[in-house]
N, C-alpha and C positions, 0 to 999 in steps of 0.2 A: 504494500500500500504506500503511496506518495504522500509525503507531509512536508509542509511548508514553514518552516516558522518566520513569520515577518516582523520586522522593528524591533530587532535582535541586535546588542552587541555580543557577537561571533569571537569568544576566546580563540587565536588561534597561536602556530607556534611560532608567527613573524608577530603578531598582536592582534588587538583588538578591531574586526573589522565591525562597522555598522550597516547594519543590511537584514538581506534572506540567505536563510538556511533550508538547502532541499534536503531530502533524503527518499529514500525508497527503503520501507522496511528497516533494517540498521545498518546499512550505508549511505553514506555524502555522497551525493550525486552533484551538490552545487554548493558554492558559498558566493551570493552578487552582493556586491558593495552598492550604497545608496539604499531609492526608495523597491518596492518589492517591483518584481518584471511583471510585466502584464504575461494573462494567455496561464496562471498557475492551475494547475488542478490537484483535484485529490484534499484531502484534511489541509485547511488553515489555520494555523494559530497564531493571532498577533499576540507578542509575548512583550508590549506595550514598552520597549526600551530597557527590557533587563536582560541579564548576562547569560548567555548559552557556555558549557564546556562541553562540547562534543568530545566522547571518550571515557567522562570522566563518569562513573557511574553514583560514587558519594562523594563528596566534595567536603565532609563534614571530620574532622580529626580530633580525635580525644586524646589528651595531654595532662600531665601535671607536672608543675615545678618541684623543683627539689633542689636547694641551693642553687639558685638561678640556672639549674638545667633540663629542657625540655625531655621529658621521660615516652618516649611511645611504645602503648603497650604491642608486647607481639601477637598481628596475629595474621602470620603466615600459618598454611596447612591446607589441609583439605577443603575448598571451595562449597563444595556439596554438603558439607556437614557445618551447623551453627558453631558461631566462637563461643569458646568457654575457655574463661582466665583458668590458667595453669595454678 
């Protein structure tokens, strides 16, 4: 299925483009800088000027300080299986 998301800033890995983001299913099929191309079809989502990370599935990192040192818990392992602190 084609999705569109317009009036996007598009994180990418030269910067921040402003624009539309296509895809088909879970690939980038496009990224246009500016206003959205005419002629789009398929799911539209105006995402009203806030940040896209294409790729990034959580953006969200849990931390704690410990004499000014950023502690990240581990949690490499199995994908398929929920994390549970060691």
């Amino acid at each position: 299925m084609i999705s569109s998301f317009i009036n996007a800033r598009i994180v990418t890995p030269d910067g921040i483009v402003a624009g539309t983001l296509t895809c088909d299913g879970a690939t980038i099929t496009d990224i246009h800088a500016g206003s959205a191309p005419a002629g789009l079809s398929g799911d539209i989502v105006d995402v009203d000027n806030d940040y896209l990370l294409p790729g990034f599935i959580d953006t969200q990192v849990k931390t704690s300080f410990i004499g000014g040192l950023a502690m990240l818990p581990d949690m490499s392992g199995d994908a398929d299986q929920p994390y549970s602190p060691a």
